[in-house]
Backbone bond lengths (Angstrom), bond angles and torsions (degrees), N, CA, C in turn:
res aa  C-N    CA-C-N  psi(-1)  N-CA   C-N-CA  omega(-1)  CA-C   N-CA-C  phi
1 X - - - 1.459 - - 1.522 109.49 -
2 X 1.211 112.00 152.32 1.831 105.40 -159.46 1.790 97.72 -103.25
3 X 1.104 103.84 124.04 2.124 105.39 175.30 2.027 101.09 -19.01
4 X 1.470 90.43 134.86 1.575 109.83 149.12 1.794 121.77 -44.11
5 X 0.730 119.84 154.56 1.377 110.65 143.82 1.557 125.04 -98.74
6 X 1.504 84.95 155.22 1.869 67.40 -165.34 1.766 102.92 -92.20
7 X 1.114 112.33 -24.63 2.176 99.81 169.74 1.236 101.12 114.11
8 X 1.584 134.38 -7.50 1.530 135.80 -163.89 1.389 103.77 -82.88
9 X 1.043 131.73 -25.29 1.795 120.04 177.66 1.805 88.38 -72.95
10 X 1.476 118.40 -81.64 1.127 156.45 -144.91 1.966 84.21 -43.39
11 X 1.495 121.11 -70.39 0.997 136.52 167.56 1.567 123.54 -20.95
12 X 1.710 106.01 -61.92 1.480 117.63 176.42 1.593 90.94 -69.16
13 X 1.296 146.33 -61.86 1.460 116.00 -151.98 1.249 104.82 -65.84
14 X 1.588 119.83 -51.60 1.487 113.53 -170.84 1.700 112.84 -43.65
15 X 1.831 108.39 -49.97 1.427 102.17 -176.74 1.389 111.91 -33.52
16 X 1.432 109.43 -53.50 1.306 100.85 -157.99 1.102 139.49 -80.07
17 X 1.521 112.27 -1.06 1.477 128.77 146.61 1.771 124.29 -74.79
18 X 1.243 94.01 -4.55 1.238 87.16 167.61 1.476 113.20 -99.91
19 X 1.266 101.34 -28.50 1.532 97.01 173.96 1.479 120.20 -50.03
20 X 1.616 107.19 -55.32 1.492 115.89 179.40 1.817 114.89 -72.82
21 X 1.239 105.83 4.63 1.530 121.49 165.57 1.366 103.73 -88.71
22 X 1.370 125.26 -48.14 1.881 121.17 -145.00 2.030 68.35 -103.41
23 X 1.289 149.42 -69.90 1.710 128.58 -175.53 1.420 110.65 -37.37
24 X 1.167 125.61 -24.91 1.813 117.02 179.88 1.085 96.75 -96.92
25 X 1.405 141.53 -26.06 1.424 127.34 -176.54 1.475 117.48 -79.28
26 X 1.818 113.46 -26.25 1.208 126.05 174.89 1.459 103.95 -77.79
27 X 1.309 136.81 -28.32 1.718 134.83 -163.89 1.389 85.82 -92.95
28 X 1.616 158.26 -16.24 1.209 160.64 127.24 1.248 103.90 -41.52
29 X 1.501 129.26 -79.51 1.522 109.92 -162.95 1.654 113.56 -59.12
30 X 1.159 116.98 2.29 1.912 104.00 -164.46 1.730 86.43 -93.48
31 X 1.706 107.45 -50.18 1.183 119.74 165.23 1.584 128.74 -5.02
32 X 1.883 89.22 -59.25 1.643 97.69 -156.91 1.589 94.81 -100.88
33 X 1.359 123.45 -9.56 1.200 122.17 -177.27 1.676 108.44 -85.76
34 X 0.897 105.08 3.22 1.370 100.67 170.20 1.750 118.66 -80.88
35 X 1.104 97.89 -60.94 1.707 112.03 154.22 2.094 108.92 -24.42
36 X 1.174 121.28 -36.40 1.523 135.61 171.87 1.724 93.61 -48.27
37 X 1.769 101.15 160.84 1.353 135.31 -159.05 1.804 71.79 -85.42
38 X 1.046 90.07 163.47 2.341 105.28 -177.87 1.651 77.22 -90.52
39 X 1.149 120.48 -31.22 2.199 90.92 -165.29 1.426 83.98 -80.51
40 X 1.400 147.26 -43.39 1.593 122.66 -156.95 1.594 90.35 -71.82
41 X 1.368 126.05 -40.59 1.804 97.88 -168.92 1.532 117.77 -87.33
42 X 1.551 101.62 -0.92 1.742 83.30 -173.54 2.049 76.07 -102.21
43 X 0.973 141.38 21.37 1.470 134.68 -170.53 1.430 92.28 -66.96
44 X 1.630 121.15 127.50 1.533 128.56 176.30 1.595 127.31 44.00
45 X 1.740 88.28 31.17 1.229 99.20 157.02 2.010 102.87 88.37
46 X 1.637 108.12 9.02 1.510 99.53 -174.79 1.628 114.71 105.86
47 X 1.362 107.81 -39.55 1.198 116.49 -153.33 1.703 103.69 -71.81
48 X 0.989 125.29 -63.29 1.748 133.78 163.51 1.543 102.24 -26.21
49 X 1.334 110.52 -45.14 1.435 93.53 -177.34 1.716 120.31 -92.31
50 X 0.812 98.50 -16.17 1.733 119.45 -175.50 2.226 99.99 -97.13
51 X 1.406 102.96 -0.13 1.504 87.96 168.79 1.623 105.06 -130.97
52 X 1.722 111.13 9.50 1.433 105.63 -175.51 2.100 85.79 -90.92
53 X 1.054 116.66 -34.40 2.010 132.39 -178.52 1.245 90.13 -69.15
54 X 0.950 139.85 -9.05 1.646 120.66 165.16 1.373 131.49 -123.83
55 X 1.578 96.62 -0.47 1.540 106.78 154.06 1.157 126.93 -90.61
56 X 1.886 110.40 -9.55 1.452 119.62 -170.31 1.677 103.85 -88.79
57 X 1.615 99.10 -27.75 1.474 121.02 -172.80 1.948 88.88 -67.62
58 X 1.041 116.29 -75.08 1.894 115.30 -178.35 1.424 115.80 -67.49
59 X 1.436 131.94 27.64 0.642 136.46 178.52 1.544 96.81 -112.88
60 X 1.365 129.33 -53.28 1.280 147.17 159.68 1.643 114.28 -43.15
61 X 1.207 128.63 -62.93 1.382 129.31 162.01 1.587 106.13 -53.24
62 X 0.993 147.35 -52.29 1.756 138.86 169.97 1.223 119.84 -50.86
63 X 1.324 106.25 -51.83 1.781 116.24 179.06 1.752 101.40 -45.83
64 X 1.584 106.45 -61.64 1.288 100.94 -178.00 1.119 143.20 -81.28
65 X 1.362 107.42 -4.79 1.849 114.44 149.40 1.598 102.25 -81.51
66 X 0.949 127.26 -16.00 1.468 115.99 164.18 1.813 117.66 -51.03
67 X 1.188 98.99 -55.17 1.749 113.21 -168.10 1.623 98.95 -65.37
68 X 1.429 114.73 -23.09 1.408 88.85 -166.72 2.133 104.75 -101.05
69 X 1.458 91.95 16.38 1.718 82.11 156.82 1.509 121.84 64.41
70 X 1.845 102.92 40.34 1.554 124.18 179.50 1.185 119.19 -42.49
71 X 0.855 137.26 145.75 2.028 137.17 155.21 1.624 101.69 -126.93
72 X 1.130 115.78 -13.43 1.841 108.37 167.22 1.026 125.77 -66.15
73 X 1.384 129.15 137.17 1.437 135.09 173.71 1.406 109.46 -74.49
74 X 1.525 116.82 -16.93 1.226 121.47 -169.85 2.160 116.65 -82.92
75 X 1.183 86.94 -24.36 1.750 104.59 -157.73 1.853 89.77 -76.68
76 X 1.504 135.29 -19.67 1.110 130.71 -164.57 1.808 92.51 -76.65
77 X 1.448 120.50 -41.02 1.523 127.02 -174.88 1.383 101.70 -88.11
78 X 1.167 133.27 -10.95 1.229 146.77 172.42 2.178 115.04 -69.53
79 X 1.574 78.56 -44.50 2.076 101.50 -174.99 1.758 99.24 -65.57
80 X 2.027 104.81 -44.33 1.391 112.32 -157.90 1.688 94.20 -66.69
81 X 1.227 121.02 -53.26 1.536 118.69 -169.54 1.319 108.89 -75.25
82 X 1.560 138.83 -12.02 1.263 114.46 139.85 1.046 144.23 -34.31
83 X 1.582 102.33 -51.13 1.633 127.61 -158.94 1.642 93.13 -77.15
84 X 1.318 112.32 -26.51 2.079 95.57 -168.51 1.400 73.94 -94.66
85 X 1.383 155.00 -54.87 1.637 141.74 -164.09 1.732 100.22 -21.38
86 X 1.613 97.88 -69.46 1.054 115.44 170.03 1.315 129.29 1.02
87 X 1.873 90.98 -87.53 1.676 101.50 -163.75 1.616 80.86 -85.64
88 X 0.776 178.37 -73.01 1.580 154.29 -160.47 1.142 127.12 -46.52
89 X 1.310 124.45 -23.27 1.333 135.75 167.82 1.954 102.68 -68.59
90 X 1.544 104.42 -69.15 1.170 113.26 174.69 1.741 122.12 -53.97
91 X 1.007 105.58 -29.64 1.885 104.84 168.19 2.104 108.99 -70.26
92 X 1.257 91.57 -42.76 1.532 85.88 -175.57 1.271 100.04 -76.89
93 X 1.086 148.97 -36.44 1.521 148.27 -149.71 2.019 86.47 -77.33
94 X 1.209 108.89 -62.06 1.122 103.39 178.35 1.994 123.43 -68.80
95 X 1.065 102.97 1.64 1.609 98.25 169.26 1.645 105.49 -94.39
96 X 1.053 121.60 -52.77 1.526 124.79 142.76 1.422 125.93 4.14
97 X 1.581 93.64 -86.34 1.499 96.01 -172.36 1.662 110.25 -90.30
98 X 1.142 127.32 -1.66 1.865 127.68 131.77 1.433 126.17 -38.96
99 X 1.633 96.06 -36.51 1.421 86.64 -164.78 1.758 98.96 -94.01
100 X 1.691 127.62 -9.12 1.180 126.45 173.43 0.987 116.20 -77.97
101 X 1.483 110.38 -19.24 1.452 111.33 -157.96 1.749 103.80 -81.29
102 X 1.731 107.47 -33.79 1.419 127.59 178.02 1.498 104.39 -74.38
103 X 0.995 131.64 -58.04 1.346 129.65 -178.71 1.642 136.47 -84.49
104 X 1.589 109.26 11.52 1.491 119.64 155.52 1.409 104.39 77.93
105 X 1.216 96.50 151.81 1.916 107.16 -176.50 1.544 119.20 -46.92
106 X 1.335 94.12 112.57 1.702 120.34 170.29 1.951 100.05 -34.37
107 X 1.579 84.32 135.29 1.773 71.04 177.07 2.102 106.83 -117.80
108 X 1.210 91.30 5.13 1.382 107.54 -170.78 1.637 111.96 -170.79
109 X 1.486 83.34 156.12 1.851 102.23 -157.79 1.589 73.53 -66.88
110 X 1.326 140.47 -101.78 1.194 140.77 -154.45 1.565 104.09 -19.85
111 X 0.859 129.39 -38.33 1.815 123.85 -173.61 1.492 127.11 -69.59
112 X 1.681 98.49 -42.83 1.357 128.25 153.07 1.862 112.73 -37.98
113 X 1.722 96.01 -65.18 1.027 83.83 -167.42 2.069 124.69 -70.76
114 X 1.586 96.44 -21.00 1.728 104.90 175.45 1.360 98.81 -62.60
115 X 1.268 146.02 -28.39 1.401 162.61 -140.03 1.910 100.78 -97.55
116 X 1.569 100.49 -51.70 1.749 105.54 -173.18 1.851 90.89 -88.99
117 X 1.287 136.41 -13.33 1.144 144.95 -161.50 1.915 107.25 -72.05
118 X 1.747 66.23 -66.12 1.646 78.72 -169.69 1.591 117.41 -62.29
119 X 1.864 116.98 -40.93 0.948 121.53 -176.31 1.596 105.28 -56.81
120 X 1.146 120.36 -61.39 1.571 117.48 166.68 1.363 123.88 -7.06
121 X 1.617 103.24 -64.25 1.424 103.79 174.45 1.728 127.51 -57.94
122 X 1.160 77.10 -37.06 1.997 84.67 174.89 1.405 113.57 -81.43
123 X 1.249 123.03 -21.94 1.327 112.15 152.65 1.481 122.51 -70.49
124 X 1.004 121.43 -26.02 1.557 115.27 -173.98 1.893 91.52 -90.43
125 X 0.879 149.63 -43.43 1.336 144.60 172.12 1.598 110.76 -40.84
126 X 1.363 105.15 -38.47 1.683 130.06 179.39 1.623 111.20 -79.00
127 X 1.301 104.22 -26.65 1.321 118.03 168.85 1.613 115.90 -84.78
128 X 0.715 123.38 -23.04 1.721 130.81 176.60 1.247 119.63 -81.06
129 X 1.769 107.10 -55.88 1.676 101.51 167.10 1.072 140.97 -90.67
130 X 1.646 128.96 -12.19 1.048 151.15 -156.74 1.827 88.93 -93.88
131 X 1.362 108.97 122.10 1.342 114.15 157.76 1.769 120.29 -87.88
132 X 1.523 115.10 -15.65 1.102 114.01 168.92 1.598 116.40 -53.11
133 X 0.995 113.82 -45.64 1.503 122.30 -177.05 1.689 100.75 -67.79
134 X 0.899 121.12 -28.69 1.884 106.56 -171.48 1.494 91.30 -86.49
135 X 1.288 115.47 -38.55 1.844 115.91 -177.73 1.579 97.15 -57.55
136 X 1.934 113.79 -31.54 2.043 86.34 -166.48 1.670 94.54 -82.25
137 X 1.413 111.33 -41.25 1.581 99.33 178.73 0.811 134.44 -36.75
138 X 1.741 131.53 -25.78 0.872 141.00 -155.62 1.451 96.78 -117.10
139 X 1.296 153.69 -35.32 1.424 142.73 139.88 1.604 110.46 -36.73
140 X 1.206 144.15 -54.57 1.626 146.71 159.76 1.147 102.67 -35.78
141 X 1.428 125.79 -48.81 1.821 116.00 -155.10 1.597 100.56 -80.67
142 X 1.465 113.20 -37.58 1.601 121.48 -152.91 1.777 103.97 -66.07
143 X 1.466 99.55 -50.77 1.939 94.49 -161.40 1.404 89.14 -81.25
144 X 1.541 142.05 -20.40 1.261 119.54 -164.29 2.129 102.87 -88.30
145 X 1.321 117.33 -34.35 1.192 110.27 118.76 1.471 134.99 21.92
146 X 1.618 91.72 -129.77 1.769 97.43 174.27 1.128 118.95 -57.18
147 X 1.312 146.48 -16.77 1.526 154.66 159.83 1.206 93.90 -44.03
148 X 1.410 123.07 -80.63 1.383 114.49 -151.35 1.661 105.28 -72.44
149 X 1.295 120.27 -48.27 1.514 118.54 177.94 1.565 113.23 -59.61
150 X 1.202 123.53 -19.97 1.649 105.26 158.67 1.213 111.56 -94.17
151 X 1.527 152.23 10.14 0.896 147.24 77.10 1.167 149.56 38.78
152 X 1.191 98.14 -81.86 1.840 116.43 159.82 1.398 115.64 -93.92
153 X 1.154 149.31 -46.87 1.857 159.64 131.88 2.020 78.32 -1.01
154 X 1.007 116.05 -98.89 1.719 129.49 -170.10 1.622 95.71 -30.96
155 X 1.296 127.02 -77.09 1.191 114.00 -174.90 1.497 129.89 -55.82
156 X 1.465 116.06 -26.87 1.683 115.44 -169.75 1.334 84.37 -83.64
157 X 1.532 136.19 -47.84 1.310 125.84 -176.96 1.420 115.71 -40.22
158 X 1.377 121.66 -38.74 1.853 131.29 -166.55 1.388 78.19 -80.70
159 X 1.143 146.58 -67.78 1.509 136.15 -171.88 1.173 127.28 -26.35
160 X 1.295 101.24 -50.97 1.630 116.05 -166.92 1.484 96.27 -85.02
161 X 1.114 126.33 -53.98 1.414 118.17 176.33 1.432 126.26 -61.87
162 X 1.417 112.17 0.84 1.669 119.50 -178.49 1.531 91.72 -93.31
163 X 1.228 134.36 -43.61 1.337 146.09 -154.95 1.460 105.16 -71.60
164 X 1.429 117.48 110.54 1.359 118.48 172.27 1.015 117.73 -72.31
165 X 1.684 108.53 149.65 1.332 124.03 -168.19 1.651 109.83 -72.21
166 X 1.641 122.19 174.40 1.300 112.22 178.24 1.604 105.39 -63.76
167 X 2.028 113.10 -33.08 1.542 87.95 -166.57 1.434 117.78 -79.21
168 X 1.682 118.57 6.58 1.139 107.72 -166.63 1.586 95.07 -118.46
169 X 1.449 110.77 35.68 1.636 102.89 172.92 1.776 98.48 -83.20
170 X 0.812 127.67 148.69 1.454 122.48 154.20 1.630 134.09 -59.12
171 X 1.055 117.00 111.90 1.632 98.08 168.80 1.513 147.37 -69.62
172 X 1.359 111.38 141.69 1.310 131.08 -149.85 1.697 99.40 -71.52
173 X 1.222 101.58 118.85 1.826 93.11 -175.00 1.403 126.86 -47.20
174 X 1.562 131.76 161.00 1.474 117.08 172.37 1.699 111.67 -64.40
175 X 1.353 112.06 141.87 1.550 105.51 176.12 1.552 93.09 -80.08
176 X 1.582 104.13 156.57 1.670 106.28 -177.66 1.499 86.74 -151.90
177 X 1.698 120.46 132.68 1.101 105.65 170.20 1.332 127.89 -68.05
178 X 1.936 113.81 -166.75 1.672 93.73 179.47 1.307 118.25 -95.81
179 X 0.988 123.65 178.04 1.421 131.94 -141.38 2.122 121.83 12.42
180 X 1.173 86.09 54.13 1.299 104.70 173.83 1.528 123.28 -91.70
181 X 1.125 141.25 108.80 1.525 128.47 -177.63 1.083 124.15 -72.36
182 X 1.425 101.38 161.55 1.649 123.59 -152.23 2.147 85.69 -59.57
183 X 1.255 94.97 -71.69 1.630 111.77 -151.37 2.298 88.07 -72.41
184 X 1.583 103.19 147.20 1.375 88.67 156.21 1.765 125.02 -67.07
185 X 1.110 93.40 162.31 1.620 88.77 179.54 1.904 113.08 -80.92
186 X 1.349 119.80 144.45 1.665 115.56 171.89 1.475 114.54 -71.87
187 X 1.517 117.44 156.61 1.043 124.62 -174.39 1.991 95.39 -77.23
188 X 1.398 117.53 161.07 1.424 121.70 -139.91 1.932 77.22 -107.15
189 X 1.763 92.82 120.31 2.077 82.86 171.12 1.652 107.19 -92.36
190 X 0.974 99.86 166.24 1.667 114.16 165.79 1.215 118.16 -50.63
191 X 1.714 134.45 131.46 1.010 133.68 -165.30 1.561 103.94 -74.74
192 X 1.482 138.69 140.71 1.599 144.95 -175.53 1.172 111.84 -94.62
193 X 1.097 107.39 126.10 1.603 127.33 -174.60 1.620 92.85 -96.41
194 X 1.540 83.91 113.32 2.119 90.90 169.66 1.272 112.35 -82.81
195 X 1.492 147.87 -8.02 0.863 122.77 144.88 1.503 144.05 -100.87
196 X 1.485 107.01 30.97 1.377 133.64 151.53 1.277 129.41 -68.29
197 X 1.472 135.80 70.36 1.388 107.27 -176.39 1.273 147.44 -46.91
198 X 1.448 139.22 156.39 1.035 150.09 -134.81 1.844 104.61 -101.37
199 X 1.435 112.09 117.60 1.460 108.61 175.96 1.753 106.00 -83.43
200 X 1.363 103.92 162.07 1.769 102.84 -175.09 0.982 99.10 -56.76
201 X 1.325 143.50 -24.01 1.381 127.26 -160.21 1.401 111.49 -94.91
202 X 1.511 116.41 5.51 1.341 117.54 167.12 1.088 116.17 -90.99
């Protein structure tokens, strides 16, 4: 039977379109949730809504290391650091374009860049104290996660169970040269003289 593949190239590229799929889909959902009733987004403080977008976000990174049919042990820790790439990518992208949206057309690359600079910093300040944010990372990291590691567990298992055992390998025929016969040949007896009589031991 010819080796598995194990899914680790195939795995990392796809992740990573999904990552930059599930960060644009999250800088959209914060987007459209604004447009929401004030009791559904301030409902429990944000958090219900800010941990159902980050399970939908690792749900999306798993699904698609799912499709591509892992056998690495590696690609399951591989899915989890997508999934926070993700929502970190997608939280800054959206502090960013908040802060363009408030402060009017960039008139220069240098302005732009004090503009993506500064917000940075206040996200990472926002990143330090805020336990909401380690609670959504940590909803993103988990199902994309177990997705892929049951995943691969399910597939190496079908592996191993496809793989015949030693007693059921078949054996390899005797080599025989060519024109070699089937049976060995007998050692050659002495020709019998019929009118020799016969000792008992003949």
């Amino acid at each position: 039977m010819s080796q598995q593949r194990s899914g680790l190239l195939a795995g990392l590229i796809i992740g990573f379109f999904a990552a930059l799929l599930g960060a644009a889909g999250f800088g959209a959902a914060i987007y459209f949730s604004a447009h929401l009733p004030l009791e559904v987004r301030q409902f429990g403080d944000a958090v219900p809504l800010g941990g159902l977008i980050s399970l939908v976000l690792g749900l999306v990174v798993g699904f698609a290391l799912w499709a591509v049919r892992p056998r690495s042990l590696v690609l399951p820790f591989v899915a989890a650091l997508y999934a926070c790439a993700s929502l970190l990518l997608g939280f800054l992208g959206t502090f960013v374009a908040s802060a363009l949206d408030t402060g009017g057309p960039m008139a220069t690359a240098d302005e732009f860049r004090r503009v993506v600079t500064s917000e940075a910093s206040v996200f990472w300040s926002v990143l330090k104290t805020s336990w909401r944010f380690w609670l959504m990372l940590a909803l993103a990291a988990c199902p994309a996660f177990l997705l892929t590691l049951l995943r691969v567990l399910r597939l190496r298992r079908r592996t191993k169970l496809e793989e015949p055992t030693p007693d059921e390998e078949p054996a390899e025929p005797e080599y025989r040269a060519p024109f070699e016969p089937l049976n060995a040949p007998t050692p050659n007896r002495p020709p019998t003289d019929l009118f020799t009589p016969r000792t008992p031991q003949q």
